[in-house]
Structure formats: structure tokens, C-alpha cells
N, C-alpha and C positions, 0 to 999 in steps of 0.2 A: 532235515537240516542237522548237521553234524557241531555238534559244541565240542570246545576242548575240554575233556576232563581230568588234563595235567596242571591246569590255569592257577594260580597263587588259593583261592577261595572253592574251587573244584577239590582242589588236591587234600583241602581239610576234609572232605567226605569222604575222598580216601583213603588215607589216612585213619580217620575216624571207622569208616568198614574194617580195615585190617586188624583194628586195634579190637574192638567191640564186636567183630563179630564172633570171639574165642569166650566170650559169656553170652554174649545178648547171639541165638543162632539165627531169628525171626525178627523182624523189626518192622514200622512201617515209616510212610515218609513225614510223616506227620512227629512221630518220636525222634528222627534224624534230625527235621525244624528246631523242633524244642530244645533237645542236647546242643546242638553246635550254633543255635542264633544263625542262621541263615534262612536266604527266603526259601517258600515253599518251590518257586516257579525254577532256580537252581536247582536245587537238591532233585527235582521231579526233571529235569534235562538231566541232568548225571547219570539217574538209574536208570533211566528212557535209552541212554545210550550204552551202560552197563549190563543190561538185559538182552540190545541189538549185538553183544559183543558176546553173551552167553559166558557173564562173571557172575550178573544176578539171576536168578532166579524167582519166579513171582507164583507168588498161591491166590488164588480169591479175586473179588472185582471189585473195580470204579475204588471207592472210600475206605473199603475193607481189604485191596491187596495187601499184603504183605511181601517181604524178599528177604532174601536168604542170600550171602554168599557161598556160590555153587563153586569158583574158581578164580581164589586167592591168589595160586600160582603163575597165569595168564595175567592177571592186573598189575602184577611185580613186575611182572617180564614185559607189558606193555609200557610200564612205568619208566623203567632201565631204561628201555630202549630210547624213549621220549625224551627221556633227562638230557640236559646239555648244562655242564657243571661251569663252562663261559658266559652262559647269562644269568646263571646266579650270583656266579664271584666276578666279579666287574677285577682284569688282572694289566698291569700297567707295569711295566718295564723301564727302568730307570740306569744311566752309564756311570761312570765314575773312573775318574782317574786316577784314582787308587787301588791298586792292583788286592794288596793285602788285607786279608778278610781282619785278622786283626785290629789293625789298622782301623777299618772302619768300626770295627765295634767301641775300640777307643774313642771314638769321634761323637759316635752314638751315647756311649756312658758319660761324656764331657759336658754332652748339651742334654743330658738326664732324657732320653730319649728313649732309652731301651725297653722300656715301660712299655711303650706304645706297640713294639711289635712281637709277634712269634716267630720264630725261626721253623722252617720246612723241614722234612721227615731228615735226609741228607744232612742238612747242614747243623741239626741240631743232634743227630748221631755223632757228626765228628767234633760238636763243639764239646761233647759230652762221653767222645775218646771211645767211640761203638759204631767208627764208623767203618763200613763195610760195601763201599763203592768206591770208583776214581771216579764220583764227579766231585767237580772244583770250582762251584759255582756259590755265589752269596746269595741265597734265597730269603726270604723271610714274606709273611704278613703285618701288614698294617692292623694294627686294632683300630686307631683312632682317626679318621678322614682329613684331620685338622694338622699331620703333619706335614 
């Protein structure tokens, strides 16, 4: 049976391999437990499936294996690939009959609102006179859910 191990509580383990395995080179599953507070029955699907994929590597038997990150460079590149940066950032599109970007920041700074968002790569270039595109769109993130 195939588990995901891109999954929100999977991806701490790897995460945690990429991170840890540049001092710790051998590890077992039992020290991954302890470190990250996850159960043993996860973390043992993850490398069960990291090993099928030939990223771990595994020395020894049953209670005494050990694993080793044998190929860091394949878990990135599976990882990339897997990612989809739409169901992390939930993105919602909003119209306005006000054409000018101005305009609306005016509106924003009036009802003290500005606080709440970031301004996107583009629009915070040209709000900050470094801009080096013709797009002409008012983009921003919400910090706050509540506006």
C-alpha cells in the first residue's frame, strides 16, 4: 500500500531527513519518533516507502536497522514535482470599480487596513519605483482572514 509522503505530518519527516541528515548521517526510526513526536507506525510507512523509492537506504535488521539518506536530490525533485502551491495558499480574486491602484490604497489607508495586507512581487516593485514589468494589475495578500 502506497502512503503519501508529501502529506502536511509526512513532510515533517522530510523535512526533518533533509535537515538532519547533514550531521546525524545514520539514524533509526525509533530517534526520528523521539525528535519529531510522531507516531512510530508513520514515520515506519514513510521510510518503508523512502527505501521502495531508493532515497533511504537501510543497514541491519528488524529493531537494529538503521537508514541513511542515500538520495536527497530525488526527494527534492519528487517533492517539486508533488507540490501544488493552490492547495496551500487558498487564492480568491476580488473586482472593483475602481480602476486606479492609487485610488484604492487611499481607501485601504482610510479604513487603516493596509496593515492587513502584502503587496505581490510586481506591484510592490512599482509601488517602490523598481518596477520592471508592464503588468498593471493590483495584486496583494491578505494577512488577516477577518477582512
Amino acid at each position: 500500500m502506497e502512503c503519501n509522503i508529501f502529506a502536511n505530518k509526512s513532510s515533517v519527516i522530510l523535512h526533518w531527513l533533509l535537515l538532519a541528515s547533514v550531521d546525524e548521517k545514520i539514524f533509526s526510526i525509533r530517534e526520528v519518533v523521539t525528535k519529531l513526536i510522531l507516531s512510530v507506525g508513520l514515520v515506519q510507512k514513510v521510510f518503508s516507502m523512502l527505501v521502495q523509492k531508493e532515497i533511504l537506504q537501510t543497514d541491519g535488521f528488524r529493531i537494529s536497522k538503521r537508514f541513511m539518506l542515500k538520495n536527497p536530490s530525488l526527494l527534492l525533485e519528487l517533492w517539486k514535482d508533488y507540490y501544488d502551491i493552490t492547495e496551500k495558499c487558498k487564492i480568491f480574486s476580488y473586482r472593483s470599480a475602481i480602476q486606479d491602484p492609487k485610488e484604492i490604497f487611499q481607501i485601504l489607508t482610510e479604513n487603516n487596513l493596509q496593515k492587513n495586507l502584502s503587496l505581490t512581487l510586481h506591484v510592490g516593485a512599482d509601488a517602490y519605483g523598481c518596477k520592471n514589468s508592464n503588468l498593471n494589475t493590483l495584486e496583494f495578500y491578505l494577512l488577516a482572514r477577518s477582512i
